[in-house]
MARBA-3410 file (N, C-alpha, C, O; in Angstrom, 1 decimal):
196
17.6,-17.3,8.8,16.6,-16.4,9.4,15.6,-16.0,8.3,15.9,-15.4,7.4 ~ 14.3,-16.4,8.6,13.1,-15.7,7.8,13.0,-14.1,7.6,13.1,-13.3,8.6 ~ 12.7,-13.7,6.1,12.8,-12.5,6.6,11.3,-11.9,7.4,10.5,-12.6,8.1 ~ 11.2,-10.3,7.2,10.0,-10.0,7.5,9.0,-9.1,6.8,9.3,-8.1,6.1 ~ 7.7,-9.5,6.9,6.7,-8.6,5.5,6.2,-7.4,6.2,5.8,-7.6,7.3
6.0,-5.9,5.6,5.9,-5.0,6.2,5.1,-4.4,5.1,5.6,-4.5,4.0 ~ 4.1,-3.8,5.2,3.1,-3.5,4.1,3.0,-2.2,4.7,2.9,-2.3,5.9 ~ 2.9,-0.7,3.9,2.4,0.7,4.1,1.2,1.1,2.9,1.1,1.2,1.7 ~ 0.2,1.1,4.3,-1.0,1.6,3.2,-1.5,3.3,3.8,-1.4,3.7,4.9 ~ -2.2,4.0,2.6,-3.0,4.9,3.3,-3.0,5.8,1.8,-2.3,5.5,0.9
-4.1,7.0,1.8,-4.5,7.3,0.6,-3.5,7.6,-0.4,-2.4,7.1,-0.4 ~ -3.9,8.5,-1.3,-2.8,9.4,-2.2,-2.2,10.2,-1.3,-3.0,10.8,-0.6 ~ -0.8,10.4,-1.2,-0.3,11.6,-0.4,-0.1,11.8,1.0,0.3,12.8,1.5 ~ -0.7,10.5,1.7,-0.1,10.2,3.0,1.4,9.9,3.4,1.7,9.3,4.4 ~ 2.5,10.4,2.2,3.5,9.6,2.7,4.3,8.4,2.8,5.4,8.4,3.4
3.9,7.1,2.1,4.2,6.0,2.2,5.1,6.2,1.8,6.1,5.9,2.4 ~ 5.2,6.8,0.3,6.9,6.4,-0.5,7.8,7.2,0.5,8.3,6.4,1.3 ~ 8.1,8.4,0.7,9.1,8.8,1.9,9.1,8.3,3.2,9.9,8.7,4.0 ~ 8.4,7.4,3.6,8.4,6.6,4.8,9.2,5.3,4.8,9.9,4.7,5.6 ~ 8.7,5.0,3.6,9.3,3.6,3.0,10.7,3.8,3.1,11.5,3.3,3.8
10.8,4.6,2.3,12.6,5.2,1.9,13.2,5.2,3.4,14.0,4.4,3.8 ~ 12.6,6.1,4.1,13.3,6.4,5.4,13.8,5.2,6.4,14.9,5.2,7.0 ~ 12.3,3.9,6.4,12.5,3.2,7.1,12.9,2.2,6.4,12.9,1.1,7.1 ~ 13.6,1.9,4.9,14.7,1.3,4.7,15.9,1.7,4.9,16.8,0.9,5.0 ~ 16.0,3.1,4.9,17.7,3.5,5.1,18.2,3.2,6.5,19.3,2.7,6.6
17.3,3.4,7.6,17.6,3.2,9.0,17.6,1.7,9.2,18.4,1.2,9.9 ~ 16.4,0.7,8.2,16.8,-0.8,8.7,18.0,-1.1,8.1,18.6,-1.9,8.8 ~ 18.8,-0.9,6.8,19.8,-1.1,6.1,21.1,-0.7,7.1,22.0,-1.5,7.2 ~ 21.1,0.8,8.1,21.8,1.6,8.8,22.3,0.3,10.2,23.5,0.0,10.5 ~ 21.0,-0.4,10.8,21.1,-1.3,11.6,21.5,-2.8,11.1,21.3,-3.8,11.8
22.1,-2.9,10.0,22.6,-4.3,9.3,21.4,-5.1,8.7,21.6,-6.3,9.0 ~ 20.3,-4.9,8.1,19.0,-5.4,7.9,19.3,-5.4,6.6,19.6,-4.3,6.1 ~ 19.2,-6.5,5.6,18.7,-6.4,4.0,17.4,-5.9,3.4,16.8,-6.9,3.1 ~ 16.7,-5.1,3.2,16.1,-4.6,2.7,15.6,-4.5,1.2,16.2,-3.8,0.4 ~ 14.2,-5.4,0.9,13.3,-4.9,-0.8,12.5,-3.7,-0.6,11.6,-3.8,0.2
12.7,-2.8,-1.2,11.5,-2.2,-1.1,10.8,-2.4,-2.7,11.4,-2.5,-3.7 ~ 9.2,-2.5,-2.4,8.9,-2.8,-3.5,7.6,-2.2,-3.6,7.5,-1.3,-2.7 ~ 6.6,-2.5,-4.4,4.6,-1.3,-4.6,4.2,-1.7,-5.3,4.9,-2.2,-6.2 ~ 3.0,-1.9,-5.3,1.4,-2.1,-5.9,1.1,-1.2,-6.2,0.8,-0.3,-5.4 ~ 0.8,-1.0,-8.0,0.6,-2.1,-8.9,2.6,-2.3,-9.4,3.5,-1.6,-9.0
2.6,-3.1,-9.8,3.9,-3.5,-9.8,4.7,-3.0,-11.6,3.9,-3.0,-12.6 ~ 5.6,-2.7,-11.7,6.6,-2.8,-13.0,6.0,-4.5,-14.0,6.0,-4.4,-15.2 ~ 5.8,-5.0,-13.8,5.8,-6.1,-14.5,4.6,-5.8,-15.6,4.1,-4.7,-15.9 ~ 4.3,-7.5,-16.3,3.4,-7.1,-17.4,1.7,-6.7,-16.9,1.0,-6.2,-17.7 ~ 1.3,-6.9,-16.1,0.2,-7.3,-15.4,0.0,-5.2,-14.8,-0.6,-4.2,-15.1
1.0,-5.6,-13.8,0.9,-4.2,-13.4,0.8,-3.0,-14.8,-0.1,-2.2,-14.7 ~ 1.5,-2.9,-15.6,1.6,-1.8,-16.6,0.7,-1.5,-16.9,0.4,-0.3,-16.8 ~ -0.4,-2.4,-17.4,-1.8,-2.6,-17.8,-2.6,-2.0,-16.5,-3.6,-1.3,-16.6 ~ -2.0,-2.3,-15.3,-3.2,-1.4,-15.0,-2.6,-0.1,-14.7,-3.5,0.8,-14.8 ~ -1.4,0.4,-14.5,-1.1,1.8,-15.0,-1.3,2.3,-15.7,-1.5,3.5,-15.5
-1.5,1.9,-17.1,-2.4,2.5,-18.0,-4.0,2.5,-17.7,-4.6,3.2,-18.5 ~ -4.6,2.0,-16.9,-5.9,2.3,-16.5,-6.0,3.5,-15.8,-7.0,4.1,-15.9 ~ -5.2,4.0,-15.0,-5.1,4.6,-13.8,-4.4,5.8,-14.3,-3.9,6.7,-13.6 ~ -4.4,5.8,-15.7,-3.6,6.9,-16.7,-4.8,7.3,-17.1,-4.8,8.5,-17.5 ~ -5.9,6.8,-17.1,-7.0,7.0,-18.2,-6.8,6.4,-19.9,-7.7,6.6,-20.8
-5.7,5.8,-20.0,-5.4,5.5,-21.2,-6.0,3.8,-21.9,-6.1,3.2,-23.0 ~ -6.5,3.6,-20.6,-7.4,2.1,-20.9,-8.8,1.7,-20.1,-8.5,1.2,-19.0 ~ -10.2,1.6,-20.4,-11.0,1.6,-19.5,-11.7,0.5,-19.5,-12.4,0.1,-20.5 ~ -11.5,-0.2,-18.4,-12.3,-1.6,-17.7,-13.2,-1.5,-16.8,-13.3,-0.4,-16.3 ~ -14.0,-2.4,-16.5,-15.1,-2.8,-15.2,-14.4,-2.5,-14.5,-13.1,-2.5,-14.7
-15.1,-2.2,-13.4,-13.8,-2.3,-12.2,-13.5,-3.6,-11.8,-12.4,-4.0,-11.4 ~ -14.8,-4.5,-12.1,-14.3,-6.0,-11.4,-13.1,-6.3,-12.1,-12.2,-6.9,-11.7 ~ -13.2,-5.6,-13.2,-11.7,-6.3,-14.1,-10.7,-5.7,-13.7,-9.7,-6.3,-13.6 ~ -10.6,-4.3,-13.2,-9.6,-4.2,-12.6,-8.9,-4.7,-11.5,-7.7,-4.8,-11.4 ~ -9.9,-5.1,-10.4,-10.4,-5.5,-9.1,-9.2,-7.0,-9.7,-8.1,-7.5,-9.2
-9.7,-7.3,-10.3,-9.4,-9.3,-10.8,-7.8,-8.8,-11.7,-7.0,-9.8,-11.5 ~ -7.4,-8.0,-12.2,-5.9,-7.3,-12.4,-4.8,-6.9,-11.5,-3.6,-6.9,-11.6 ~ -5.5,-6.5,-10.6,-4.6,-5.9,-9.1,-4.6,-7.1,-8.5,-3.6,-7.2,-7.8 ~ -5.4,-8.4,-8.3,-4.9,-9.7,-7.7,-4.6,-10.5,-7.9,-4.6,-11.5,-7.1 ~ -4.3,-10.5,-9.7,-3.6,-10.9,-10.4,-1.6,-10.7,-10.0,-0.8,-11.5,-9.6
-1.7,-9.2,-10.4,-0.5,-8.0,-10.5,-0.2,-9.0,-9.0,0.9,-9.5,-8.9 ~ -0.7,-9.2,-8.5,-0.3,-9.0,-6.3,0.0,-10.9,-6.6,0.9,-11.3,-5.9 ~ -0.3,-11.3,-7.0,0.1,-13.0,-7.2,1.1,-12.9,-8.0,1.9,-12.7,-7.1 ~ 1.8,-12.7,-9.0,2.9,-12.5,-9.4,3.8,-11.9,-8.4,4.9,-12.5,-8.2 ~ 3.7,-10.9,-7.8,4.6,-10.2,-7.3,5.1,-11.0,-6.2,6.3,-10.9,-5.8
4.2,-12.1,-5.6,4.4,-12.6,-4.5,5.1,-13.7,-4.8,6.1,-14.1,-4.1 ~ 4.8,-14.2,-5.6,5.8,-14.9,-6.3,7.1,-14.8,-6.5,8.0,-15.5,-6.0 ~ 7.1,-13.6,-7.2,8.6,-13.1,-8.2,9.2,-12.7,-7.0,10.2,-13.3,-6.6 ~ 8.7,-11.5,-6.1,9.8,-11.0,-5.3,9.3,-11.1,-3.6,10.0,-11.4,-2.7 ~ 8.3,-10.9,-3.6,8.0,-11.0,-2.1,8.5,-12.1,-1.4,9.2,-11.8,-0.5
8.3,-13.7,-1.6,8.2,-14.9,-1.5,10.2,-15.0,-1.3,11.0,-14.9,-0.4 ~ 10.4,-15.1,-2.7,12.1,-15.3,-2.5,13.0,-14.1,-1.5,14.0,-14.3,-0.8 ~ 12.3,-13.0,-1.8,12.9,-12.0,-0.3,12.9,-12.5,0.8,13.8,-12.2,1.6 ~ 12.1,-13.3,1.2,11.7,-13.4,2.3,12.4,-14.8,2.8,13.1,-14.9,3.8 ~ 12.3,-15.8,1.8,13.3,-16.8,2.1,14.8,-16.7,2.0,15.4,-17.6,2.5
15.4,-15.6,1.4,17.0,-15.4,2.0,16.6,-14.1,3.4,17.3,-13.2,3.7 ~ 15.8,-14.4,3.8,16.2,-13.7,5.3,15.8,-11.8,5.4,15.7,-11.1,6.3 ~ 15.5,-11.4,3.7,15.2,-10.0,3.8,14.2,-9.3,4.8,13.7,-9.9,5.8 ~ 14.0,-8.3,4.5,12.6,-7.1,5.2,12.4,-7.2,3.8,13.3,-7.3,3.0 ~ 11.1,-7.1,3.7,10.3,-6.6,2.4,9.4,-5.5,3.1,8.8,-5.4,4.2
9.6,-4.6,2.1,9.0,-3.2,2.5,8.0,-3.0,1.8,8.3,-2.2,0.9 ~ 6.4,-3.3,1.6,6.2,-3.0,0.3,4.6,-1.8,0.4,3.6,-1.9,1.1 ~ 4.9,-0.8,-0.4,4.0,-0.2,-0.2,3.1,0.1,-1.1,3.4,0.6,-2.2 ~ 1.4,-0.5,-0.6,0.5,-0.5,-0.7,0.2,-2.3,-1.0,1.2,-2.9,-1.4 ~ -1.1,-3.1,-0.8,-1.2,-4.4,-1.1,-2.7,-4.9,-0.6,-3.6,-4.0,-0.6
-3.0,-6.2,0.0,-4.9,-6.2,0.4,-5.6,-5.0,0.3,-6.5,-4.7,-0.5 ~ -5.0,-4.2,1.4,-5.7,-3.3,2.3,-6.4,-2.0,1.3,-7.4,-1.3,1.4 ~ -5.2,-1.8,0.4,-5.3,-1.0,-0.5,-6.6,-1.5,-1.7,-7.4,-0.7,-2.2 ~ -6.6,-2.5,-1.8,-7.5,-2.9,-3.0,-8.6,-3.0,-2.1,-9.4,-2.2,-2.4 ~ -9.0,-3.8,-1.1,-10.0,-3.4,-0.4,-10.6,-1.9,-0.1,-11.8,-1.5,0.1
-9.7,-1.4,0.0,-10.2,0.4,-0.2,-10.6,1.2,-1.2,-11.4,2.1,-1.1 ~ -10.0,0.8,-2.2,-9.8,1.2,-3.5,-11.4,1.0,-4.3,-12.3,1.8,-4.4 ~ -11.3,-0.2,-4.6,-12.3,-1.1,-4.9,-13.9,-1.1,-4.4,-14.9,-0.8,-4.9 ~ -13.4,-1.5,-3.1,-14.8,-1.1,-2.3,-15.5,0.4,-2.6,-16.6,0.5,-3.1 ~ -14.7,1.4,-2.4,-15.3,2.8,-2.6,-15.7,2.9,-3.8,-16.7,3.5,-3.9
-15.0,2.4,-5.0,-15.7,2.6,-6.2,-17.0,1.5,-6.7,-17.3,1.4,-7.9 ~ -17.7,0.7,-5.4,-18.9,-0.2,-5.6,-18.6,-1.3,-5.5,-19.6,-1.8,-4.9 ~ -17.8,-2.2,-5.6,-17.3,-3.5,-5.6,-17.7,-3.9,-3.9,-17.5,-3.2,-3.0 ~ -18.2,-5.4,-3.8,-18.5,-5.5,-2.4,-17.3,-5.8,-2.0,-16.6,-5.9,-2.9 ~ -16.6,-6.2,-0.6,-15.6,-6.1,-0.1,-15.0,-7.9,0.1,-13.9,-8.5,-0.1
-16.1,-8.4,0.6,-16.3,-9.9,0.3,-15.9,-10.8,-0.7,-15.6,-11.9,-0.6 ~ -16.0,-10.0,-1.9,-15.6,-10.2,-3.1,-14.1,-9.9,-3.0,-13.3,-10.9,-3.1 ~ -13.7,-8.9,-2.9,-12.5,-8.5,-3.2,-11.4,-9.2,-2.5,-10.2,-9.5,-2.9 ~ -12.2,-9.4,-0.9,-11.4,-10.3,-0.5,-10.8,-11.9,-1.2,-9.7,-12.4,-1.5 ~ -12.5,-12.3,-1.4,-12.0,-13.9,-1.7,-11.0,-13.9,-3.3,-10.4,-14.8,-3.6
-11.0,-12.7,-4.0,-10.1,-12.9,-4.8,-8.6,-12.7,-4.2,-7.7,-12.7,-5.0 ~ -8.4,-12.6,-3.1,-7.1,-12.0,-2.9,-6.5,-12.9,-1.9,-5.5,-12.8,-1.2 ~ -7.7,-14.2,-1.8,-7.3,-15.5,-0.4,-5.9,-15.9,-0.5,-5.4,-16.5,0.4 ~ -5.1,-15.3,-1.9,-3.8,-16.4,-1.8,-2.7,-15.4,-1.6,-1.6,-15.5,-1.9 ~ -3.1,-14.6,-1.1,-1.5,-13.3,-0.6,-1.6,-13.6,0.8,-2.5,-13.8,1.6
-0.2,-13.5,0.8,0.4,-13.3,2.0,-0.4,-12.9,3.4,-1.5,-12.5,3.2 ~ 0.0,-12.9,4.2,-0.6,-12.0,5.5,0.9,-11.0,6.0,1.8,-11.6,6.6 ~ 0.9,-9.5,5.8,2.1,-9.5,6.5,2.3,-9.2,8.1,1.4,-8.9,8.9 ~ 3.7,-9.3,8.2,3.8,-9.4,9.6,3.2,-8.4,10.2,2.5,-8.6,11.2 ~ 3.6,-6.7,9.7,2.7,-5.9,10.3,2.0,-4.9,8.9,2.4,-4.5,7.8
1.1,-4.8,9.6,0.8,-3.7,8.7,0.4,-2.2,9.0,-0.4,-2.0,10.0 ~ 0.7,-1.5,8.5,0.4,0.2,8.9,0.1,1.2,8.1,0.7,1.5,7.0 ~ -1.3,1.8,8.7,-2.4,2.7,7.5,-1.3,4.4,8.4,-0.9,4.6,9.5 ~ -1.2,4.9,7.3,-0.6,6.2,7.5,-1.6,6.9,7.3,-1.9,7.3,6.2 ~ -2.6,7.2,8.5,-3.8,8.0,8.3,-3.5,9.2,8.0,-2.8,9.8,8.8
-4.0,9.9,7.0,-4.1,11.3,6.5,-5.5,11.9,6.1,-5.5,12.0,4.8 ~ -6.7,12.3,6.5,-7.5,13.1,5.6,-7.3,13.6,4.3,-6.4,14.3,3.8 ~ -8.1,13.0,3.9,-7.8,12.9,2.2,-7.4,14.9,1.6,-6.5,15.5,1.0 ~ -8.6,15.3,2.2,-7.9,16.6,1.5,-7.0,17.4,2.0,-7.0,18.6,1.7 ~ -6.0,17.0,2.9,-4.6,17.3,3.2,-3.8,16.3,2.7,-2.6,16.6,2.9
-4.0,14.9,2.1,-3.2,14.2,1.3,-3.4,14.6,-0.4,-2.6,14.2,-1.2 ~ -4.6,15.4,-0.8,-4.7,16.0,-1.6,-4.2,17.0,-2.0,-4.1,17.0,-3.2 ~ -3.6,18.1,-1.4,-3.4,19.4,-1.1,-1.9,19.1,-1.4,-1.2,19.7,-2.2 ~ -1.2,17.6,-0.3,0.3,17.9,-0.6,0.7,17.3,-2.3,1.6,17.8,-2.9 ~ -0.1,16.3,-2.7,0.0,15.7,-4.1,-0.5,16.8,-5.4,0.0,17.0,-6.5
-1.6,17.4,-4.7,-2.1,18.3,-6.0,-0.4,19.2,-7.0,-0.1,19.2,-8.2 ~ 0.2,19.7,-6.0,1.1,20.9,-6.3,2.5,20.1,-6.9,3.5,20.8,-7.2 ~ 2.5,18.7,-7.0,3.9,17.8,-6.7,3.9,17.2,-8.0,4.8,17.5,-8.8 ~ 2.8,16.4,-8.5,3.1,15.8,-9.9,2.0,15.8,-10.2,1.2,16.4,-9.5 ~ 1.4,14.9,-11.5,0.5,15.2,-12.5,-0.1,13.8,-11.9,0.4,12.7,-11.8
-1.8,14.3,-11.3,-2.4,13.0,-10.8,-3.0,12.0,-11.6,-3.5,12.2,-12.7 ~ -3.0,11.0,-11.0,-4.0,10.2,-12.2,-5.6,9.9,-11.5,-6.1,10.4,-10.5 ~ -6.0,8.9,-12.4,-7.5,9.0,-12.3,-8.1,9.0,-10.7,-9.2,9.4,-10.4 ~ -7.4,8.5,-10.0,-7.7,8.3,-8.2,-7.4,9.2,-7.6,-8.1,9.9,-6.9 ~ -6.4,9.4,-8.0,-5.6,10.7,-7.4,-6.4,12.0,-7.7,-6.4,12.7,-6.7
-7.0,12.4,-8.4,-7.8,13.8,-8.7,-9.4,13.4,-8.2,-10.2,14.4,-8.3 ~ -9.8,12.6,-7.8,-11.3,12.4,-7.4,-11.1,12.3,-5.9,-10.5,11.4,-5.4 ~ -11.8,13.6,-5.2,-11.3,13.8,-3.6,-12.0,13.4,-2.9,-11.8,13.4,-1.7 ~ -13.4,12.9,-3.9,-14.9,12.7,-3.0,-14.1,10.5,-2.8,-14.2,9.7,-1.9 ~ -13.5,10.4,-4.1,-13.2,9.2,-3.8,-12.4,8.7,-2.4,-12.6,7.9,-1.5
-11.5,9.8,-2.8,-10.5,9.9,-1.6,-10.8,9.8,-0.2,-10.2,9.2,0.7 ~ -11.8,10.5,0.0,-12.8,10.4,1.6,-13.4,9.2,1.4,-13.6,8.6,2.5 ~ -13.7,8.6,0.3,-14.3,7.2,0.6,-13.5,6.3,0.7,-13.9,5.3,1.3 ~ -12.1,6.3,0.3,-10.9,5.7,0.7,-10.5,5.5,2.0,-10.2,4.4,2.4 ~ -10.5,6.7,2.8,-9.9,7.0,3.8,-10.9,6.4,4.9,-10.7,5.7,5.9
-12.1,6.9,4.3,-13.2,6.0,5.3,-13.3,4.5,5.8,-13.3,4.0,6.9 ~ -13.4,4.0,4.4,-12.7,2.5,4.5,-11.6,2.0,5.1,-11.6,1.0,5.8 ~ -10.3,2.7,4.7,-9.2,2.7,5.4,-9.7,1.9,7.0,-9.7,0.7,7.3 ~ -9.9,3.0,7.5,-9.9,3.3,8.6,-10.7,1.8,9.5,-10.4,1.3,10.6 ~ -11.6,1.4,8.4,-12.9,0.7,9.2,-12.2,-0.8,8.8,-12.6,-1.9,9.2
-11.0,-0.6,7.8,-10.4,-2.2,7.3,-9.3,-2.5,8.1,-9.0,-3.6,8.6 ~ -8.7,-1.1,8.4,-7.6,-1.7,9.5,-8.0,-2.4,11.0,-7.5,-3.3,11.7 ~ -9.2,-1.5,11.3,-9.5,-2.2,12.5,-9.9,-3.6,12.4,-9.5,-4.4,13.2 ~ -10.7,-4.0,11.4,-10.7,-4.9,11.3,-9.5,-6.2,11.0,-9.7,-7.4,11.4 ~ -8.4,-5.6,10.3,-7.1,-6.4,10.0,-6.6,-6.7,10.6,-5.9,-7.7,10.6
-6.7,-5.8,11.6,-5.6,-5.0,12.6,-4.3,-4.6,12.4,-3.2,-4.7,12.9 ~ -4.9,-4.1,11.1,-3.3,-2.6,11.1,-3.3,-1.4,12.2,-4.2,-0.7,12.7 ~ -1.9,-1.6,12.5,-1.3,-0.3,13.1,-1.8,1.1,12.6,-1.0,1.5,11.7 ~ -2.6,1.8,12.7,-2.8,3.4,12.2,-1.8,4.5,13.3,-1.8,4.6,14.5 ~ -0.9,5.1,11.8,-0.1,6.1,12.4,-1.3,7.4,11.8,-2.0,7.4,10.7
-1.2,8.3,12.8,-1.3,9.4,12.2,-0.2,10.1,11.7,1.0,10.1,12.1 ~ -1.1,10.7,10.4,-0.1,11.1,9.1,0.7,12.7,8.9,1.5,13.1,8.2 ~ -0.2,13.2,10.2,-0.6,14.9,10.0,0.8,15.4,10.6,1.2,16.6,10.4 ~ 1.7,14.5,11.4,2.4,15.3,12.1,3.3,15.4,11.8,3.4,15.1,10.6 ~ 4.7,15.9,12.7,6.1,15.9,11.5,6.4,14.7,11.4,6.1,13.7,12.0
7.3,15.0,10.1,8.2,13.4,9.6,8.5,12.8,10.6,7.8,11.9,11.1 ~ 9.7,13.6,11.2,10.4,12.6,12.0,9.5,12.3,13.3,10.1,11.6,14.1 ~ 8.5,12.5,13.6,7.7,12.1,14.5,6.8,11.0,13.8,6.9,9.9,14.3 ~ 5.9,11.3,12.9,5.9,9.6,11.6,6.5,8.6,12.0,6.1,7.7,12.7 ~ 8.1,8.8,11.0,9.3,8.3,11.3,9.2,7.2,12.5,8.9,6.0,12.4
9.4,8.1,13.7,9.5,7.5,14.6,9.1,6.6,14.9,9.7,5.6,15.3 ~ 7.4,6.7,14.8,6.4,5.7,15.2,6.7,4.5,14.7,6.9,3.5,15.4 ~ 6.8,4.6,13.1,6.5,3.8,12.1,8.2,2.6,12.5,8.1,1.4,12.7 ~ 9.1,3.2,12.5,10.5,2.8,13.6,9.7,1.7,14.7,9.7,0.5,14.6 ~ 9.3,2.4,15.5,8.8,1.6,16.5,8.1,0.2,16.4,8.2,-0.7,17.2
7.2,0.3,15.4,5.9,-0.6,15.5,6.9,-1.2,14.4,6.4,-2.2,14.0 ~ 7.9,-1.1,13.9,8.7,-2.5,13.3,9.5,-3.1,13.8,9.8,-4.3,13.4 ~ 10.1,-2.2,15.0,11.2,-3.0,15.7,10.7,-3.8,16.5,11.6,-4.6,17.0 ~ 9.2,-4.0,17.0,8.4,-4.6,17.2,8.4,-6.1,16.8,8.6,-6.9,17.7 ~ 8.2,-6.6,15.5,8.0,-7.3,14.5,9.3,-7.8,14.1,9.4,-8.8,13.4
10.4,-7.2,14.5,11.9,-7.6,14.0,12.5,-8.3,14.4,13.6,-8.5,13.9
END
């Protein structure tokens, strides 16, 4: 059995990592193998741009832009690709949609960012955890020490804006983000068992 690709996008502080968690515990709970994995990645490619995103190293953005789909071809390689052929869910949060948002709002045309990114995957579903940026702000501000994206809120609305106008076009699933977990939860449950 093929597995299945499940990608969670949406700004800083919408959520994704506790969503992820959740909706691998319950697919694991239903007999499902489960990766959960994220962009930018542990590897060598990814560190380097954590250190950008630290402030601790400063590039073009195209160079970053050309690092994140770099980072995202390895990863697809190393772990998405082989998950998928022993039969896993790959869970992976954040990927295209994200660098198209990311990217785009800080000037980069979108066209561009695409054709660098022609050789990833398509996954099976994808879902923007819509949050207004300054209530995904608000829950991240008080929680840990933000980095360079994370503290720029005017970015953040240019994120969220994009978001919004990339999913329609992808056609990602948008959950709204605002409500309780397990009503999240639920959705996010749903629009995979969908795909399963």
């Amino acid at each position: 059995m093929k597995g299945k690709f499940i990608s969670i996008e949406g700004v800083d502080g919408c959520g994704k990592s506790t969503h992820v968690k959740l909706l691998a515990r319950w697919l694991r709970f239903h007999g499902r193998r489960v990766v959960i994995t994220d962009e930018p990645t542990n590897d060598t490619i990814g560190r380097v741009i954590k250190r950008i995103l630290r402030g601790k190293l400063k590039l073009p953005i195209a160079a970053e832009a050309l690092l994140f789909a770099a980072d995202r071809v390895q990863h697809i390689s190393d772990v998405i690709e082989p998950a998928l052929k022993a039969g896993k869910v790959v869970l992976n949060e954040r990927y295209v949609c994200s660098s198209l948002a990311y990217q785009s709002a800080r000037g980069l045309p979108t066209n561009w960012i695409s054709s660098i990114n022609k050789c990833a995957l398509r996954p099976d579903l994808g879902i923007l955890i819509d949050v207004p940026a300054e209530i995904a702000f608000a829950r991240i501000k008080s929680s840990r020490r933000l980095d360079e994206f994370e503290r720029n809120l005017r970015l953040q609305q240019r994120v969220r804006r994009n978001y919004l106008r990339i999913a329609r076009r992808e056609g990602l699933k948008i959950v709204n983000g605002t409500r309780s977990c397990n009503e999240v939860q639920a959705e996010i449950r749903k629009l995979a068992s969908a795909v399963l």
